[in-house]
TIRO-2110 file (N, C-alpha, C; in Angstrom, 1 decimal):
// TIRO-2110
28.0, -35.8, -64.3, N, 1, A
28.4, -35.7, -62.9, CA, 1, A
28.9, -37.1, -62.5, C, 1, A
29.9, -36.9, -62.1, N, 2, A
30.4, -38.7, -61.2, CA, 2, A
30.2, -38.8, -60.0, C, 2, A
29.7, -39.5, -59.9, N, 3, A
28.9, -40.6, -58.6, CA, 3, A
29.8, -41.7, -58.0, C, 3, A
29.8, -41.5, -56.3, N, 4, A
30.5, -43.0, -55.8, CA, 4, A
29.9, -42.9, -54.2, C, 4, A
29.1, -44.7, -54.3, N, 5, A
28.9, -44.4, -53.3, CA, 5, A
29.8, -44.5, -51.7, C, 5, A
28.7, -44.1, -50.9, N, 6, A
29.4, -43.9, -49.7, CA, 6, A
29.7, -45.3, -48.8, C, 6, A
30.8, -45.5, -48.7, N, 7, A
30.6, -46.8, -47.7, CA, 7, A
30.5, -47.6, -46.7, C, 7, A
29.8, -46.2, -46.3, N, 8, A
28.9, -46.3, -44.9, CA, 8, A
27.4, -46.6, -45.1, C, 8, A
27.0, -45.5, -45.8, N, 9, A
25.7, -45.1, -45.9, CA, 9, A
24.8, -45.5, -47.1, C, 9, A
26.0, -45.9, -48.1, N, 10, A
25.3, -46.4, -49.2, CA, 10, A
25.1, -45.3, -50.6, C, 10, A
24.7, -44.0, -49.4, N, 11, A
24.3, -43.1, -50.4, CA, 11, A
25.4, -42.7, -51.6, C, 11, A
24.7, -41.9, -52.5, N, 12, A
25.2, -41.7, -53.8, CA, 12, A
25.7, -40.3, -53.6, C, 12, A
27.1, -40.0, -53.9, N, 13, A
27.7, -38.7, -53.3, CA, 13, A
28.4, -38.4, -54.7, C, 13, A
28.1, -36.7, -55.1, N, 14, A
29.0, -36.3, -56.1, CA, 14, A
30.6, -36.2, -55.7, C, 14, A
30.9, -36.7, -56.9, N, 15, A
32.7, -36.3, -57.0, CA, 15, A
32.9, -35.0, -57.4, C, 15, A
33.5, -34.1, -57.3, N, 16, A
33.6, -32.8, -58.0, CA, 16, A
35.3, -32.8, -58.9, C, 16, A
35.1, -32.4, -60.3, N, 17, A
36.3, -32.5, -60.9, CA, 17, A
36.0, -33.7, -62.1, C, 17, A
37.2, -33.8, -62.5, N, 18, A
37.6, -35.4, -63.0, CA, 18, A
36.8, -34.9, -64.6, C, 18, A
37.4, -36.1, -65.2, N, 19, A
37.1, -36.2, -66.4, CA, 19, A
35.7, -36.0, -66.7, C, 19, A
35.1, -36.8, -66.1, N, 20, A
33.7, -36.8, -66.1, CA, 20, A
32.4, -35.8, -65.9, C, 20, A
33.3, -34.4, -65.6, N, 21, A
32.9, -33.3, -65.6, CA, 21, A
32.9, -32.1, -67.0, C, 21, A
34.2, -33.1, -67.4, N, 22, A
34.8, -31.9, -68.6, CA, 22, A
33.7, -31.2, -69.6, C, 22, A
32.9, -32.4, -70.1, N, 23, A
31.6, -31.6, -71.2, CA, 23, A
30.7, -31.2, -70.4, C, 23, A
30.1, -31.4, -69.2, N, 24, A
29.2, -30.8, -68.6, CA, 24, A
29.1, -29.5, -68.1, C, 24, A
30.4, -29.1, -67.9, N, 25, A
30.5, -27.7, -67.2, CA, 25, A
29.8, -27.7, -65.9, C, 25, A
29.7, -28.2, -65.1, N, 26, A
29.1, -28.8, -63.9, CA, 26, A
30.5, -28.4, -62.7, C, 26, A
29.5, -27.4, -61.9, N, 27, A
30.6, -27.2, -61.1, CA, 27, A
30.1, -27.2, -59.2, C, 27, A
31.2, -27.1, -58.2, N, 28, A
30.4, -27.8, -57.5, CA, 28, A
30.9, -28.5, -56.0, C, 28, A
31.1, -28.3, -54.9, N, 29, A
31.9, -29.1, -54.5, CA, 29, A
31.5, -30.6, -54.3, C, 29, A
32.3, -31.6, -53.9, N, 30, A
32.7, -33.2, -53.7, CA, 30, A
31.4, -33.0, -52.0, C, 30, A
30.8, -34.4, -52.0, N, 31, A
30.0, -34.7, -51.0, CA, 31, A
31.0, -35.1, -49.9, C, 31, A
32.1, -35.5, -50.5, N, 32, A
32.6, -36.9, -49.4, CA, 32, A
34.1, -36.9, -49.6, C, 32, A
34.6, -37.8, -49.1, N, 33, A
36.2, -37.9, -49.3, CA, 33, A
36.8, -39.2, -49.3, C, 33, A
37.8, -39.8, -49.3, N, 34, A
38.3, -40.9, -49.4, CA, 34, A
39.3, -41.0, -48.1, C, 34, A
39.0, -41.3, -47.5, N, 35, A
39.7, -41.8, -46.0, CA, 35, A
41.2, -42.9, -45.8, C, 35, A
42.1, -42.4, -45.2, N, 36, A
43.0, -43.9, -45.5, CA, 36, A
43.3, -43.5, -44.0, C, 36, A
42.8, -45.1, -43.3, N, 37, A
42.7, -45.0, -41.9, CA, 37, A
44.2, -45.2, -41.4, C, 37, A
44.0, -45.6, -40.1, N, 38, A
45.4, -45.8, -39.2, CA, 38, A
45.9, -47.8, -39.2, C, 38, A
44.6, -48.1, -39.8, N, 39, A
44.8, -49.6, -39.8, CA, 39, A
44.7, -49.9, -41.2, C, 39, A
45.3, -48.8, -42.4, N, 40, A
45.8, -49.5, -43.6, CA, 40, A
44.3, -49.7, -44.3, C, 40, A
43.4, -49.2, -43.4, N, 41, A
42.0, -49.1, -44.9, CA, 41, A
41.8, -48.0, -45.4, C, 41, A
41.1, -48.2, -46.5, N, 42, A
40.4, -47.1, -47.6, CA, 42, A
39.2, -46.9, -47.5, C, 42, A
38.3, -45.9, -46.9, N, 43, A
36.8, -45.7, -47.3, CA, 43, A
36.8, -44.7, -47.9, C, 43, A
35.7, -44.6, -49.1, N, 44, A
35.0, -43.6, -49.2, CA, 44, A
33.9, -43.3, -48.9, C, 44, A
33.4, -41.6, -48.1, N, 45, A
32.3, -41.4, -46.8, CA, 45, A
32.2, -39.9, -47.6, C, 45, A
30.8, -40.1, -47.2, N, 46, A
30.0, -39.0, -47.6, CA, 46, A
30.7, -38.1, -46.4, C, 46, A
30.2, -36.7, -46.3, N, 47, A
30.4, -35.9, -45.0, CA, 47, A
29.9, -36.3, -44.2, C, 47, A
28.3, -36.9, -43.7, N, 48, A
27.4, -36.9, -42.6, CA, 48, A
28.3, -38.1, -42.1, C, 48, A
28.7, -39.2, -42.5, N, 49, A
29.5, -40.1, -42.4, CA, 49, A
30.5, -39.9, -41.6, C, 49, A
31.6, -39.1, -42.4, N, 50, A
32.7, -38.3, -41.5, CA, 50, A
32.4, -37.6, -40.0, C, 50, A
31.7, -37.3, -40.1, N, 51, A
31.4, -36.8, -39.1, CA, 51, A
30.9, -37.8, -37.9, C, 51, A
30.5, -38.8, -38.2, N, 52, A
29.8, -39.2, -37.3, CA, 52, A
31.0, -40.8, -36.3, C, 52, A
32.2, -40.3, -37.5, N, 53, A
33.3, -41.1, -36.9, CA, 53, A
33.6, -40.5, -35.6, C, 53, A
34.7, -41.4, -34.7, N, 54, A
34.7, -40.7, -33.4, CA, 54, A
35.9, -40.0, -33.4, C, 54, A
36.1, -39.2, -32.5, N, 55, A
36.8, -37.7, -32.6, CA, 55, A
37.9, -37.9, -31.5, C, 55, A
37.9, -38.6, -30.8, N, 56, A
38.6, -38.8, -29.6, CA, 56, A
40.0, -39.9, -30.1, C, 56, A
40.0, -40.4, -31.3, N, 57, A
40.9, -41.6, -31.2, CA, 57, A
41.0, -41.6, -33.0, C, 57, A
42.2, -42.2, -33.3, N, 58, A
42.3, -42.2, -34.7, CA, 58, A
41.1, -43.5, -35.4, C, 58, A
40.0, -43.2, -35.9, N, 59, A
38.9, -44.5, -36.7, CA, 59, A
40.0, -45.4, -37.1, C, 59, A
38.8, -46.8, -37.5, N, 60, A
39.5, -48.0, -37.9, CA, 60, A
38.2, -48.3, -38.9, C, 60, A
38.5, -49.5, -39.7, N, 61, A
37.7, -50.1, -40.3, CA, 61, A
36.0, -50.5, -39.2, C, 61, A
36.3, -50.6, -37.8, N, 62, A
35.3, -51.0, -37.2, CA, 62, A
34.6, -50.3, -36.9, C, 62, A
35.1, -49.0, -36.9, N, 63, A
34.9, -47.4, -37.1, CA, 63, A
33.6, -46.9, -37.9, C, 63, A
34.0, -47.7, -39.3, N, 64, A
33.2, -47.1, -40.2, CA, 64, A
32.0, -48.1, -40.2, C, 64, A
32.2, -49.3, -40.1, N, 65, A
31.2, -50.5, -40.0, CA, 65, A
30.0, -50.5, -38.4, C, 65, A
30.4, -49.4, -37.7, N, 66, A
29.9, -49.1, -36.6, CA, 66, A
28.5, -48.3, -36.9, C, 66, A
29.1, -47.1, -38.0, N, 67, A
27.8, -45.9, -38.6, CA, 67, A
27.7, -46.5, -40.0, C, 67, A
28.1, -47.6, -40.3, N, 68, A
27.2, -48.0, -41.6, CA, 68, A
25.9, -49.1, -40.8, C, 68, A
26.4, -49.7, -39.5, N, 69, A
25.1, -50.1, -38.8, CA, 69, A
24.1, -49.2, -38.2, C, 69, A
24.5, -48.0, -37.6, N, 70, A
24.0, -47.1, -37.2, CA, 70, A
22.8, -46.6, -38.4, C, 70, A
23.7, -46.4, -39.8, N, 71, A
23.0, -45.8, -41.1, CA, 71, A
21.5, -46.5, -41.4, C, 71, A
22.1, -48.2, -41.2, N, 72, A
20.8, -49.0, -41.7, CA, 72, A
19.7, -48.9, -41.2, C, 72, A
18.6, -49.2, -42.3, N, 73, A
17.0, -48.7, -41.9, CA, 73, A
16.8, -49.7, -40.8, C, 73, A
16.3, -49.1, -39.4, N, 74, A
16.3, -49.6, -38.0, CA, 74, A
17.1, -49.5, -37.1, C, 74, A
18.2, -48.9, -37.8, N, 75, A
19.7, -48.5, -36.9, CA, 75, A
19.3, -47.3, -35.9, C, 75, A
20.2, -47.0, -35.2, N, 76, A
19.9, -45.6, -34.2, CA, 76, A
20.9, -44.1, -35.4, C, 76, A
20.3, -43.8, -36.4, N, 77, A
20.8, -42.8, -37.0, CA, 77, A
20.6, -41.0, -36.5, C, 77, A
20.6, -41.3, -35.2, N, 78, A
20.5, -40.0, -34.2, CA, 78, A
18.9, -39.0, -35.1, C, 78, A
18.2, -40.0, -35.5, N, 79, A
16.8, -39.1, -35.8, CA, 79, A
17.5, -38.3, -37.5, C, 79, A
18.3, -38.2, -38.4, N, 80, A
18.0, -38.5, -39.2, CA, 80, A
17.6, -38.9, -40.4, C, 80, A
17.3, -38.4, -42.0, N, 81, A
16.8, -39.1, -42.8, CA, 81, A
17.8, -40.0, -44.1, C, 81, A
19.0, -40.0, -43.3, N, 82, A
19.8, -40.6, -44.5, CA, 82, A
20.6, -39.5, -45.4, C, 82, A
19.7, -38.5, -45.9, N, 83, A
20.2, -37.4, -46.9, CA, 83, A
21.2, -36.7, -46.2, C, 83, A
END
């Protein structure tokens, strides 16, 4: 199974597909997605992540640096356990 983490949260999110699946027979959907923002960045974000972008305006890089503070242990992660 292929693994990448999230780059918000840290966490460790399956990829679904890809080479790295072929002898396993491992099937399954993807945790997360690869994002290409409005200001020319690239994240990859788990779902809880995604979601926790704001809804009202196209995210930016300060965006995602906003709920990877939020994520960290002591942050306000709306109650919460990370998973």
């Amino acid at each position: 199974m292929a693994t990448e983490p999230c780059d918000a949260c840290g966490r460790s999110v399956r990829i679904a597909g890809g080479v790295a699946n072929v002898w396993s027979f491992e099937t399954g959907p993807s945790g997360g997605m690869t994002l290409e923002l409005v200001d020319d960045s690239e994240h990859f974000l788990c779902f809880d992540c995604v979601e926790r972008l704001p809804g009202d305006r196209e995210p930016t890089r300060e965006d995602v640096a906003a709920v990877a503070a939020e994520r960290e242990p002591g942050g306000d992660d709306g109650g919460g356990d990370g998973e």
